[in-house]
MARPALO-133612 format. One record per atom (N, C-alpha, C, CB): residue in one letter; x, y, z. Coordinates in steps of 0.001 Angstrom, whole numbers, padded with zeros to 6 digits, always signed. Glycine has a CB too. Layout:
REM residues N
aXYZ;...
REM end
This chain:
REM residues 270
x+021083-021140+010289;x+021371-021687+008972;x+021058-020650+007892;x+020564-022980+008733;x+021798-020592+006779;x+021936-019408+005645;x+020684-019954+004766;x+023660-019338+004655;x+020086-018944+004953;x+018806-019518+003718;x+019078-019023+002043;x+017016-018666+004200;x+018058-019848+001353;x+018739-019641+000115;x+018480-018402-000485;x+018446-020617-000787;x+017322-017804-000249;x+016823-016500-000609;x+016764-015354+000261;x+015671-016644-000996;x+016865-014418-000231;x+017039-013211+000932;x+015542-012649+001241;x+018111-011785+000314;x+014068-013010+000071;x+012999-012512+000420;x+012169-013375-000542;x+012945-010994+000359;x+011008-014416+000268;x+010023-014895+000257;x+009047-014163-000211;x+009855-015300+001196;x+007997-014654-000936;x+006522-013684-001332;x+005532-014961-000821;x+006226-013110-003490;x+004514-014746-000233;x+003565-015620-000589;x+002212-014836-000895;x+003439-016651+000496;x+002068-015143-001672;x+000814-014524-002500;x+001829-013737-003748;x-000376-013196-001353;x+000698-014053-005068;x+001168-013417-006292;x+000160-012585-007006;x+001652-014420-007203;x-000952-011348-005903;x-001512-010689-006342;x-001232-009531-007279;x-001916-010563-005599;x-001890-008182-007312;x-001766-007143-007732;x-000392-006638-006807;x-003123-006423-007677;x-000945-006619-005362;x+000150-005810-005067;x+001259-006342-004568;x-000153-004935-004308;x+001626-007745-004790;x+002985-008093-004339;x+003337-008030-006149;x+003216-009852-003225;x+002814-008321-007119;x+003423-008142-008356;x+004440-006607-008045;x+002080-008027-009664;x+003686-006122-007838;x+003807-004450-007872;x+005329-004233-007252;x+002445-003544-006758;x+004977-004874-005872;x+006262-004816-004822;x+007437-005349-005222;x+006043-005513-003570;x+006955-006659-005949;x+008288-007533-006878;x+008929-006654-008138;x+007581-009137-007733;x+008226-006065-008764;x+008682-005752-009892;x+009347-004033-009422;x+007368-005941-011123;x+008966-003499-008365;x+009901-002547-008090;x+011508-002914-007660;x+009267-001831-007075;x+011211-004311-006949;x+012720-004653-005917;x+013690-005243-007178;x+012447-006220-004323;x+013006-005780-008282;x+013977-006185-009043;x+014327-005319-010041;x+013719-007293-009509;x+013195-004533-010928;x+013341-003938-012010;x+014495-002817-011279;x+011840-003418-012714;x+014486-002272-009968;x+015197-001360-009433;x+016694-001940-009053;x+014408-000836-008300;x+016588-003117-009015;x+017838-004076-009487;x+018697-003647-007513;x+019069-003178-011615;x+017377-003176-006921;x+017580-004034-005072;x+017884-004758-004692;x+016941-004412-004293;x+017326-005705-005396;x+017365-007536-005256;x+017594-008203-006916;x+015438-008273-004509;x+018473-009256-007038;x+018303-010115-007994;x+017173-010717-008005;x+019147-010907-008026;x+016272-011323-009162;x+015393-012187-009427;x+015369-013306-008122;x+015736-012745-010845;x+017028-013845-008332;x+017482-014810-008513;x+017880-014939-006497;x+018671-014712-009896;x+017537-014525-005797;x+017424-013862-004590;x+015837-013716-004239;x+018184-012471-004699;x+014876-014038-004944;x+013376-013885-004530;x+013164-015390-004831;x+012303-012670-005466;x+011906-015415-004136;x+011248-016874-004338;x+009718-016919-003752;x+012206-018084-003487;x+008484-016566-005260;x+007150-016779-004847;x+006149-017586-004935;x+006729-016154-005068;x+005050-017557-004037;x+004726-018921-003823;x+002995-018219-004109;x+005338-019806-002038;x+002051-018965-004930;x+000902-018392-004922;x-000021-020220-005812;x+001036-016478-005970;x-001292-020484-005660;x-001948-021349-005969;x-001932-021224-007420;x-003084-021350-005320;x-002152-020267-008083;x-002161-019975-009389;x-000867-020045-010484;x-002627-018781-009318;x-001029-021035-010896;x+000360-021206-011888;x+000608-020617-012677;x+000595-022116-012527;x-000351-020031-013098;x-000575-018800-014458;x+000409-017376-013870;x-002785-018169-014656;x+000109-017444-012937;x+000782-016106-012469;x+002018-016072-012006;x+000146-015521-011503;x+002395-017096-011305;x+003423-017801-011159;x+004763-017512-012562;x+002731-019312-011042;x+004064-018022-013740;x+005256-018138-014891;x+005361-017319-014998;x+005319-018650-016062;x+003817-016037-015150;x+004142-014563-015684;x+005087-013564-015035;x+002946-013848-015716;x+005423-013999-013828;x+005929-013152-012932;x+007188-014005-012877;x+005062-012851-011578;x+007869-015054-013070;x+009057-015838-013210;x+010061-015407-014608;x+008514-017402-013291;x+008366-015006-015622;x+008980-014922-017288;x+009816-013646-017019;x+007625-014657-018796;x+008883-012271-016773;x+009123-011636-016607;x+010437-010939-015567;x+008231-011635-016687;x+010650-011107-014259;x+011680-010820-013409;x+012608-011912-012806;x+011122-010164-012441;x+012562-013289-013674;x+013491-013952-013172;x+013485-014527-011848;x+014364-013299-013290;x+012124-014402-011002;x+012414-015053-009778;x+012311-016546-009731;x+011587-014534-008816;x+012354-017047-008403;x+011760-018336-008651;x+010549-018540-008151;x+012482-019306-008222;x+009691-019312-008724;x+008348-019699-008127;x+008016-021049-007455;x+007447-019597-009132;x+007049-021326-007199;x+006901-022761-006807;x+004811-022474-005923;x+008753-023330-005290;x+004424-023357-006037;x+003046-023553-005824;x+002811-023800-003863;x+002584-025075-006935;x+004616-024238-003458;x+004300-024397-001943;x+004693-023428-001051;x+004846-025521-001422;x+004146-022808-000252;x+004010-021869+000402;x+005214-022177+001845;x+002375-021741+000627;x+004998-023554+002208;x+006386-024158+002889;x+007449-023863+002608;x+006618-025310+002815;x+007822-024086+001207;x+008931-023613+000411;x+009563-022866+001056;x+008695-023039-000699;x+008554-021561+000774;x+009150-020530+000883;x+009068-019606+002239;x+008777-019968-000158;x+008618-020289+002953;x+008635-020168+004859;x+010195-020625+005237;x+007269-021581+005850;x+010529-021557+004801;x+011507-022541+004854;x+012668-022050+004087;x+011010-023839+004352;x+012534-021327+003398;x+014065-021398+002182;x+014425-019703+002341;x+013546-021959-000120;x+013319-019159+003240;x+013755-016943+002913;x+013957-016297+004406;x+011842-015615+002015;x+014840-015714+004298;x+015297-015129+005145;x+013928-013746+005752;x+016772-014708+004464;x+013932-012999+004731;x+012417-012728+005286;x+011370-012927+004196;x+012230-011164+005850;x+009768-013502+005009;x+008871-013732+004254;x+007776-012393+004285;x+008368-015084+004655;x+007661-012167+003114;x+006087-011471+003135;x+004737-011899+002685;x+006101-010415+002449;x+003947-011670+003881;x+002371-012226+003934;x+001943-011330+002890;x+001397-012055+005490;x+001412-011625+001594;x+001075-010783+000804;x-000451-011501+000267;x+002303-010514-000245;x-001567-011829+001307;x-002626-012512+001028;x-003912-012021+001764;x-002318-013828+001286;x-004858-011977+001064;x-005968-011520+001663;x-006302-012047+003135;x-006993-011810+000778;x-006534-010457+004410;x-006759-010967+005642;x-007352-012299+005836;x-007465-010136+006239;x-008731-012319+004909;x-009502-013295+005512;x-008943-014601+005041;x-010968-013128+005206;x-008018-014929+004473;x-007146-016443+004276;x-005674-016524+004928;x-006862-016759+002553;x-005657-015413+005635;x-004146-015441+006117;x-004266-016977+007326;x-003633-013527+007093;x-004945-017044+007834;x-005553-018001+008778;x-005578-019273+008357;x-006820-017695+009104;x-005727-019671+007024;x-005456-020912+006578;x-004308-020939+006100;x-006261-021379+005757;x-003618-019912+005786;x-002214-019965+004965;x-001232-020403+006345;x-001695-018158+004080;x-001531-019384+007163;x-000875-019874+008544;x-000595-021114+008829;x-001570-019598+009570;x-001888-022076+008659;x-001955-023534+009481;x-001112-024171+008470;x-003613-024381+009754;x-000855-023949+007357;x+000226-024700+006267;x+001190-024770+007086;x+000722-023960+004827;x+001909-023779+007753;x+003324-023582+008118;x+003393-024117+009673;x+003797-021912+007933;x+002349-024335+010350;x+002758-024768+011839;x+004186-025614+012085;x+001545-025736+012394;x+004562-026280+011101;x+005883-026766+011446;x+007018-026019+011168;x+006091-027889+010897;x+007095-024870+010816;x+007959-023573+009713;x+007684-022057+010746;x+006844-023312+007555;x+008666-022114+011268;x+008765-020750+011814;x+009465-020031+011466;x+008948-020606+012827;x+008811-018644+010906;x+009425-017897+009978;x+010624-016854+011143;x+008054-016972+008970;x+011266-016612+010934;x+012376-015558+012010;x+011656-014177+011674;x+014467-015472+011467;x+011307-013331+010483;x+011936-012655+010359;x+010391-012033+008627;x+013766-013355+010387;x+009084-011417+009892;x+008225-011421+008829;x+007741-010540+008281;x+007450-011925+008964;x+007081-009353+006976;x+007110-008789+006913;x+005191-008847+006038;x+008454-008522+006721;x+004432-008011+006773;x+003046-007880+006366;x+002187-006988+005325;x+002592-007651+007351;x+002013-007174+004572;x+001013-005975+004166;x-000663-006249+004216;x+001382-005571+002579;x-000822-007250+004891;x-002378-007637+004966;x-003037-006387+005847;x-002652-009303+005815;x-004168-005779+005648;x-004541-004635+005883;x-005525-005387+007286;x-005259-003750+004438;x-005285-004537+008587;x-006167-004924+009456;x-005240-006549+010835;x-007682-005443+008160;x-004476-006963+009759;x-003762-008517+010961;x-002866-007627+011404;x-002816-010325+010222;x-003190-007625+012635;x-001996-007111+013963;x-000617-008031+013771;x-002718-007523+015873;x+000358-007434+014513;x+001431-008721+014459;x+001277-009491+015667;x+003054-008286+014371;x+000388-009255+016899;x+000422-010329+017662;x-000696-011591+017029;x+000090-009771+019163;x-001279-011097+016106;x-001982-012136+015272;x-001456-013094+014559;x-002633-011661+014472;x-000538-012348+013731;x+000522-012815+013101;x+001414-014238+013831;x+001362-011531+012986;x+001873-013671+014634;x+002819-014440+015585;x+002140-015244+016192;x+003551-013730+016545;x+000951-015559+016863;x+000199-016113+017448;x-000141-017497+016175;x-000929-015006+017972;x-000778-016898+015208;x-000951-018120+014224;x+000056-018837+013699;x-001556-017797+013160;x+001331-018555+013476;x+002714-018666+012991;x+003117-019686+014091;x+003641-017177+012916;x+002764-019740+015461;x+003199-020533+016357;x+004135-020165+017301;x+003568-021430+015829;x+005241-021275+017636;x+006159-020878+018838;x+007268-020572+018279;x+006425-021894+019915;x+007960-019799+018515;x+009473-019312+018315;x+009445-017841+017667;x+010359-020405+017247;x+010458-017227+017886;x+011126-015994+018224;x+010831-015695+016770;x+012769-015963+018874;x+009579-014489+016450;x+008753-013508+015319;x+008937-012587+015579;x+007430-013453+015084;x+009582-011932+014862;x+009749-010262+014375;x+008797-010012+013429;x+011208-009812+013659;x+008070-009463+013163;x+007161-008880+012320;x+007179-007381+012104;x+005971-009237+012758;x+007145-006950+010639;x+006897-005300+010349;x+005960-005363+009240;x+008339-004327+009873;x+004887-004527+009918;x+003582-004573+009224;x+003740-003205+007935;x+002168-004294+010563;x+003002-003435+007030;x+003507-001830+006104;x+001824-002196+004983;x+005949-001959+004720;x+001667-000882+005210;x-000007-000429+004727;x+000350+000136+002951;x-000840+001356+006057;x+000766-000709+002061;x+001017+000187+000443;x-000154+000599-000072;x+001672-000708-000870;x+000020+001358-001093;x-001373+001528-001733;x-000974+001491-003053;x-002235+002864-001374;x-001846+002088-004192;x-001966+001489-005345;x-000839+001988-006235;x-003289+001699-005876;x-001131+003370-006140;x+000551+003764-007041;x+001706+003783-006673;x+000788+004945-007504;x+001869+002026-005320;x+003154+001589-005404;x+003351+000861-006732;x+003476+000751-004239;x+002306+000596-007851;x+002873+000166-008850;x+003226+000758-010056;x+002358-000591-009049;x+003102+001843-009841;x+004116+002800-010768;x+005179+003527-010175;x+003393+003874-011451;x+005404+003276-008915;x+007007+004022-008080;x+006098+005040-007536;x+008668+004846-009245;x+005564+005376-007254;x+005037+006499-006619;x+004023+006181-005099;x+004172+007217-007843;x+003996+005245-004468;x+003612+004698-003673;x+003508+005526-002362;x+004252+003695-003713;x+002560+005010-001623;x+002753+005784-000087;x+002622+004721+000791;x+001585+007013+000370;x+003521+004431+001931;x+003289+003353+003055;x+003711+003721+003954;x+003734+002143+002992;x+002951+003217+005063;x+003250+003680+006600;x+003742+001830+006850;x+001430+004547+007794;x+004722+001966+007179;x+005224+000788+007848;x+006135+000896+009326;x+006073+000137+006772;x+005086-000142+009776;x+005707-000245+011556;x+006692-001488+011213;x+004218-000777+013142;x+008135-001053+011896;x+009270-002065+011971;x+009710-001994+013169;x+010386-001905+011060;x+008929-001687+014171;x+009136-001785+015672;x+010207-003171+016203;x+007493-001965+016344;x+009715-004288+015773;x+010190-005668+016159;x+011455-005190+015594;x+009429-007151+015534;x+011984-004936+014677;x+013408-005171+013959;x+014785-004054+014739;x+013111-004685+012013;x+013852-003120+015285;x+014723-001943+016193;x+015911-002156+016709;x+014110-001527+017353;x+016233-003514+017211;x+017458-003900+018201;x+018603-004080+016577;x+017065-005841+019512;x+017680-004913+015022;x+018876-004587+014283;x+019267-003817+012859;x+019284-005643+014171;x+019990-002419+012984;x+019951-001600+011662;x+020315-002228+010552;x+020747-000489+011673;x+020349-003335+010478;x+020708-003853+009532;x+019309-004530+008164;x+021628-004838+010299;x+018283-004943+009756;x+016846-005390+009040;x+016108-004596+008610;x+015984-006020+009722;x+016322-003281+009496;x+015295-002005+009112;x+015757-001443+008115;x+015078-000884+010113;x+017107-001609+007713;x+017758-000779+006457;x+016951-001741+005697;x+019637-000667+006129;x+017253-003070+005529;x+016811-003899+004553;x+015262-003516+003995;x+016910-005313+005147;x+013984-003457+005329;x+012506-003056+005043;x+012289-001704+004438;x+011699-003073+006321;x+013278-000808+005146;x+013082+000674+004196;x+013879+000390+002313;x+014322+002326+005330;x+014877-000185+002418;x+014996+000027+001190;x+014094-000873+000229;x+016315-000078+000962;x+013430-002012+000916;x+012923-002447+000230;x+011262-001818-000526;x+013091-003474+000855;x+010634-001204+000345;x+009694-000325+000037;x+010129+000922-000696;x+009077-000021+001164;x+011257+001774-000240;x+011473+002703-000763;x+011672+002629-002676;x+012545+003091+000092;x+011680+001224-003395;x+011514+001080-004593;x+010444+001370-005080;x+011754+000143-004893;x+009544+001775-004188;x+007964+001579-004500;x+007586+003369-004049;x+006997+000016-003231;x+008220+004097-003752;x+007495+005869-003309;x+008179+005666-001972;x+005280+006243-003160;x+007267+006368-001344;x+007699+007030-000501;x+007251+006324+001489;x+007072+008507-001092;x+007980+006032+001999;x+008218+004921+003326;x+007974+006004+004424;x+010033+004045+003494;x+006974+006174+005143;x+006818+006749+006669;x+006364+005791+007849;x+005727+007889+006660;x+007680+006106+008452;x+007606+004911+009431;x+006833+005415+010894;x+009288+004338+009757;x+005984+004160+010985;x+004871+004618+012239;x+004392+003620+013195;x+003513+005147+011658;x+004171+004186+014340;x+003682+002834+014970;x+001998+002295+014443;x+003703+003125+016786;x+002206+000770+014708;x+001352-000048+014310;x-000018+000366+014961;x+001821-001377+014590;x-000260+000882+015955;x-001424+001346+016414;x-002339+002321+015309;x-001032+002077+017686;x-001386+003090+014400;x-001913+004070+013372;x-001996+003677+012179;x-001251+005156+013265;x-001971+001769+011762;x-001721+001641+010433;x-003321+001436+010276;x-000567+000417+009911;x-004235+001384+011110;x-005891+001627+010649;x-006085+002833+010150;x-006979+001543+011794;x-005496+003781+010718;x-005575+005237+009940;x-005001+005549+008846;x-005144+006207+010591;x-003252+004717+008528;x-002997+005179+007608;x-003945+004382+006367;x-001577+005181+007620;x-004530+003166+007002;x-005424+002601+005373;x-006389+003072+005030;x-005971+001287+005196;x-006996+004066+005730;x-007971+005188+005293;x-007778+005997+004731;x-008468+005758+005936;x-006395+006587+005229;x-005974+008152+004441;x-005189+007301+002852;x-004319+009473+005777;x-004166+006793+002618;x-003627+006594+001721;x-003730+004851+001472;x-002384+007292+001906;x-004157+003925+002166;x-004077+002864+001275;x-005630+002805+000613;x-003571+001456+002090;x-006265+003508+001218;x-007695+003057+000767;x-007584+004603-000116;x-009206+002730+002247;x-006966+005560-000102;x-007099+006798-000542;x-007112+007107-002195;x-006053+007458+000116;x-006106+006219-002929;x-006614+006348-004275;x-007946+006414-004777;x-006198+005490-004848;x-008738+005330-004217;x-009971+005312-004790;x-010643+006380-004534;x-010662+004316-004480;x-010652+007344-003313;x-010830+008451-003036;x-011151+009731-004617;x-009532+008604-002097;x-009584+009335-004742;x-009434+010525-005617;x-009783+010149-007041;x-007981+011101-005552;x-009538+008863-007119;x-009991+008514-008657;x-011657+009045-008906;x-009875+006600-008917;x-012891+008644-007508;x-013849+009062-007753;x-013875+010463-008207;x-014469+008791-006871;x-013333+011631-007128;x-013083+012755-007196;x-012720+012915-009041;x-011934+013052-006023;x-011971+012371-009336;x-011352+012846-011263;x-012576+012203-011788;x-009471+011898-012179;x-013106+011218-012080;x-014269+010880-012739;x-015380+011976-012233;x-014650+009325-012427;x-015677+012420-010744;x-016957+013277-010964;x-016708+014795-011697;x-017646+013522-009438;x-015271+014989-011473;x-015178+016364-011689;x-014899+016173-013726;x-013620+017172-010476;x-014818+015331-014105;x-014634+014565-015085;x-016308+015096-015526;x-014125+012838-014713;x-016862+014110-015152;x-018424+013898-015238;x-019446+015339-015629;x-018878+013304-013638;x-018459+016175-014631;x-019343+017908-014877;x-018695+018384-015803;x-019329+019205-013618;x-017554+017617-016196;x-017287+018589-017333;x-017875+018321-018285;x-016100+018750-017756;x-018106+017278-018670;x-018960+016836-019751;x-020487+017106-020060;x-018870+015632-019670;x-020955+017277-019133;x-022362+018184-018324;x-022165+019393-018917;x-022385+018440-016449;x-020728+020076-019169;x-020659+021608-019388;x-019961+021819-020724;x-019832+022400-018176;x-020111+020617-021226;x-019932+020415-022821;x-019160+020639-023306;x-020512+020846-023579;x-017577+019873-022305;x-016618+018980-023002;x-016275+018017-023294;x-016018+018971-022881;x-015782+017682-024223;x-015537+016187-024390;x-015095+015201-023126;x-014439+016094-025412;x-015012+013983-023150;x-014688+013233-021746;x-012559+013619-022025;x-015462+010803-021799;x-012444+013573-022878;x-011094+013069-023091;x-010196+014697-022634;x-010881+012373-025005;x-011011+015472-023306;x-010914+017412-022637;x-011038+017226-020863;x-012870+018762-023345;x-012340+016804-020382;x-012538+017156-019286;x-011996+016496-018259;x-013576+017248-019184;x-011408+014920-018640;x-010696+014453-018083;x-009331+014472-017908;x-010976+013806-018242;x-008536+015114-019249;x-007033+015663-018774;x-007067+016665-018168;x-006077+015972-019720;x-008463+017813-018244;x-008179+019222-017438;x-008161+018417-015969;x-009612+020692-017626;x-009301+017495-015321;x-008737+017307-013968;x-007976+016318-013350;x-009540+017337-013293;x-007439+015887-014671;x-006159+014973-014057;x-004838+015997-013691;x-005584+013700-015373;x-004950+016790-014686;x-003682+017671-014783;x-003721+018717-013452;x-003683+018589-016351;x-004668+019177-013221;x-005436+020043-012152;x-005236+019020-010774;x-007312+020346-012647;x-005466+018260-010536;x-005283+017136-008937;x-003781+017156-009162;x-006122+015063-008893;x-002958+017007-010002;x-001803+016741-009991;x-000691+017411-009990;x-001744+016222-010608;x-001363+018639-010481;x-000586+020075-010268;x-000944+020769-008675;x-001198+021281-011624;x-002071+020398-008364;x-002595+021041-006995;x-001510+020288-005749;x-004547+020568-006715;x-001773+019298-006213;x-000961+017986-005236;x+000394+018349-005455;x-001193+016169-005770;x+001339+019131-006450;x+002308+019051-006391;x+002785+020977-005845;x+002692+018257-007762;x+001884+021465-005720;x+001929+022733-005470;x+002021+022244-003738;x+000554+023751-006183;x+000687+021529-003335;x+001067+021250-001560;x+002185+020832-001563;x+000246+020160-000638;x+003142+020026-002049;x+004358+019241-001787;x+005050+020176-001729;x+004843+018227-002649;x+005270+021670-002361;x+006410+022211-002731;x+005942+023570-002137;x+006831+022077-004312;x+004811+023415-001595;x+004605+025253-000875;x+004635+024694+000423;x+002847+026432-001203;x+005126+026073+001682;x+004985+026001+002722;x+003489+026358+003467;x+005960+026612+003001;x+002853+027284+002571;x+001554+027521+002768;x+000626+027151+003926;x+001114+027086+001845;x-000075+026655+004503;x-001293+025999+005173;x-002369+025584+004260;x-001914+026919+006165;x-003017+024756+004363;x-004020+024106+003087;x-005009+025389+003029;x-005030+022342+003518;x-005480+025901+003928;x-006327+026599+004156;x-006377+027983+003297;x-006248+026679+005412;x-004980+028226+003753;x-004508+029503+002798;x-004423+029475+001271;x-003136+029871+003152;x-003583+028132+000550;x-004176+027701-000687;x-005080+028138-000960;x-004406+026663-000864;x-006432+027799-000703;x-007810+027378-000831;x-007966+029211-001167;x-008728+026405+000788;x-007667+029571-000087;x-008477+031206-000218;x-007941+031991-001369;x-008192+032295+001211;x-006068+031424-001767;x-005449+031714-002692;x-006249+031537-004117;x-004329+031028-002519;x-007268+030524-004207;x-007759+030445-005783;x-008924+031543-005431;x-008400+028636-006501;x-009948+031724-004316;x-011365+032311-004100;x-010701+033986-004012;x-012348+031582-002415;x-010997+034044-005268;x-011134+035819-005314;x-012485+035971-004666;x-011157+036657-007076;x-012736+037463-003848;x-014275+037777-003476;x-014576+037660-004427;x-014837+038938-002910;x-016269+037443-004369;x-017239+037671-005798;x-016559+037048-006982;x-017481+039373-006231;x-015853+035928-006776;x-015294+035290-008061;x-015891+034628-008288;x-014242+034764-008230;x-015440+033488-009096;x-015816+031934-009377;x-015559+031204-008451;x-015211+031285-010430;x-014442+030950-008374;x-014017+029699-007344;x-015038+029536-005705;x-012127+030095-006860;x-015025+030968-005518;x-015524+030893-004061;x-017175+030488-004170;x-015263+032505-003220;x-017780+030618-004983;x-019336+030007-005626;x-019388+028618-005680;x-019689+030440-007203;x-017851+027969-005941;x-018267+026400-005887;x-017590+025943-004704;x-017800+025447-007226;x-017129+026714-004158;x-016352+026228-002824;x-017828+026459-001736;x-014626+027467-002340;x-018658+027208-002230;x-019927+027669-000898;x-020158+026575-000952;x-021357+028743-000983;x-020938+025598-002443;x-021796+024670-002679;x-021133+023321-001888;x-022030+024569-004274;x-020050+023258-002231;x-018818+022192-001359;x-018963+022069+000110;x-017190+022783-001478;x-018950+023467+000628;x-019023+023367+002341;x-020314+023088+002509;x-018634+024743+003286;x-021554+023785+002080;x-023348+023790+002243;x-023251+021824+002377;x-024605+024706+000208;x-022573+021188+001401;x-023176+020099+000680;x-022561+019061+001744;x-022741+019926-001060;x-021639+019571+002849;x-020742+018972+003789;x-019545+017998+003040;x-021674+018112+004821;x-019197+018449+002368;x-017818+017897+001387;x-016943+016893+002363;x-016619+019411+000827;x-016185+018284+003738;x-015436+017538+004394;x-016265+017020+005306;x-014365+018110+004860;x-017381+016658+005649;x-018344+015786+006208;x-017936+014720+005664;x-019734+016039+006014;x-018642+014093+004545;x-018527+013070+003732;x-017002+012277+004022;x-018738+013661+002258;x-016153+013365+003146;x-014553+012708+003207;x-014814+012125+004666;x-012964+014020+003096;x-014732+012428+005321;x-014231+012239+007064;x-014936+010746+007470;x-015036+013772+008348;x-016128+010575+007089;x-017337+009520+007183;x-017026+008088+006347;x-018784+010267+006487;x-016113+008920+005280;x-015929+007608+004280;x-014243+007041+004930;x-015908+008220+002133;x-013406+008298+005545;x-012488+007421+006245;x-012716+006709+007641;x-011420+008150+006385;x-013460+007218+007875;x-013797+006408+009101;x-014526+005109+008785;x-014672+007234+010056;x-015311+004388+007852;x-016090+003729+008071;x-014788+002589+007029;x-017782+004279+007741;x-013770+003321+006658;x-012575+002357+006274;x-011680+001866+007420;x-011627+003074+005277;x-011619+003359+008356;x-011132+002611+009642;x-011687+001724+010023;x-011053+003190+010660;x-012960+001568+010538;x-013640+000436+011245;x-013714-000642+010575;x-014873+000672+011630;x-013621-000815+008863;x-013570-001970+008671;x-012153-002688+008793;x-014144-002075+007563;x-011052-001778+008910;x-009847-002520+009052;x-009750-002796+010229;x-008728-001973+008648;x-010152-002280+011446;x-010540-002459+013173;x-010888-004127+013273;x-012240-001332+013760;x-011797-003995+012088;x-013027-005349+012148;x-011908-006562+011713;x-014717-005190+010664;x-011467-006461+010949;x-010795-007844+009914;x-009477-007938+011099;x-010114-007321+007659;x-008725-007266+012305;x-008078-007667+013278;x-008527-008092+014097;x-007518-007101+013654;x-009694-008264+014206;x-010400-008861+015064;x-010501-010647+015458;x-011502-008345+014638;
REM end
């Protein structure tokens, strides 16, 4: 049977706002072709005022009325959102809950024939610049669904498709990774001000600086490594704060703080 919408939301957080307002403002999808479902009515209108979709408060609804649905709700309630739908089997599902496997998925969802493609976004999918590793393994037998999941992310940055075994890794490296770097611009932020510039000085020098560096890796063939030696003249500057960096175990740290993001996304599939 032809459903009325081509893509379901349930949940109307930060980052399905994000996801919505790329598929429509990018004019992917009509408004009028979405349909989201979240407890909060407030958010509901703002996101109806704004892109024209439709909303509604029941989560059935929209199990029931979309061709594909996306779980867009915190792991630890996906489990009650589930038991809403035991009579509603979705065909055709698409995840960004960080950590729910799709045999989880499918298992709580009940009996009948689940396709699921899980996809890990991170934060500056809400300015188009996004990074996601999304597994669409289930959809393989049709190019027609996987065209649909890539273009639908691809409104949002940039789509690397991977198996689901690696989406714990990719939420370490890039979904959990902004916060990474935001610390990184506030500390390097922080010394500048220590070295008696203004915050508003020391904070465009290393916004502009992460963002020029980041766009130099994108566009050189280089090795990271070689970069690196590229700024450290002998007996310069650079190589004096690069000693203090390695002494202080820099990439220690990084490595410790993705791992202990892996294990918590390990944990919440559990």
């Amino acid at each position: 049977m032809k459903k009325r919408y081509k893509l379901g939301v349930i949940g109307c957080g930060f980052m399905a706002s994000a996801i919505l307002k790329g598929v429509v403002l990018s004019e992917f999808l009509s408004g009028k072709k979405v349909i989201v479902s979240d407890p909060d009515e407030a958010k509901l209108r703002d996101i109806e005022d704004e892109l024209g979709v439709y909303t509604t408060t029941s989560n059935k609804e929209v199990a029931r009325e979309s061709e594909f649905v996306l779980f867009a709700v915190k792991p630890q309630t996906f489990s009650d959102v589930a038991s809403e739908l035991k009579e509603i089997c979705p065909e055709k599902v698409i995840s960004i809950m960080a950590g729910v496997r799709r045999a989880t998925i499918k298992n709580a969802l009940g009996v009948g024939i689940i396709k699921v493609a899980r996809c890990m976004p991170n934060l500056p999918c809400s300015i188009g610049s996004g990074m996601m590793g999304v597994d669409m393994s289930d959809f393989n037998s049709n190019s027609d669904d996987t065209e649909f999941i890539t273009k639908l992310f691809d409104c949002l940055g940039t789509v690397m498709s991977i198996s689901e075994e690696k989406l714990d890794a990719v939420t370490g490296i890039s979904g959990s990774g902004p916060a990474y770097v935001f610390m990184f611009i506030d500390a390097l932020t922080d010394a500048g001000v220590k070295q008696g510039l203004t915050r508003d000085q020391a904070q465009t020098l290393a916004v502009q600086t992460v963002f020029g560096s980041a766009e130099m890796v994108m566009n050189n063939e280089k090795p990271l490594p070689e970069l690196i030696m590229s700024v450290c003249s002998k007996g310069g500057t650079t190589i004096e704060a690069v000693k203090v960096l390695e002494n202080g175990n820099f990439r220690g740290v990084v490595s410790d703080a993705v791992d202990a993001c892996v294990a918590r996304s390990k944990e919440l599939s559990k």
